[in-house]
N, C-alpha and C positions, 0 to 999 in steps of 0.2 A: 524437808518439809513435813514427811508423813511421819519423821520421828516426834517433831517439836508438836504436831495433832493428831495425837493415836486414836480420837474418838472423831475424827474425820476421817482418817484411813481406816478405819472397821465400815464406817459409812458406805464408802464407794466401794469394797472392797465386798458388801453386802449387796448392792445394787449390781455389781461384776454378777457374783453368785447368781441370784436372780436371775440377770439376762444370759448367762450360761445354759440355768436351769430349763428358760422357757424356748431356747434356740439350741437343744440336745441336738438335734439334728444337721443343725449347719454346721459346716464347717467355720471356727473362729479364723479370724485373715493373718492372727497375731498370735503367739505365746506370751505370754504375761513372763517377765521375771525378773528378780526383784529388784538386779543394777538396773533394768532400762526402766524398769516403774519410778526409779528413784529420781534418773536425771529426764524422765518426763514430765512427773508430778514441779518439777523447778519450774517447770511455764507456767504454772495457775498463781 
């Protein structure tokens, strides 16, 4: 999905950033990587 819209995947991929940015301090509950983004991103 995020191949066939690469300016949808910079989108969210920008708003990730962002909320990383403004939650430095928490702990994330998840690692982002790139096979489990891929067969995730398949439910939207």
């Amino acid at each position: 999905w995020l191949k066939e819209n690469p300016a949808a995947a910079k989108e969210i991929e920008k708003k990730v950033r962002e909320l990383l940015l403004n939650n430095q301090d928490a702990k994330p509950d998840f690692v982002v990587d790139g096979n489990d983004a891929e067969e995730t991103e398949q439910d939207f």
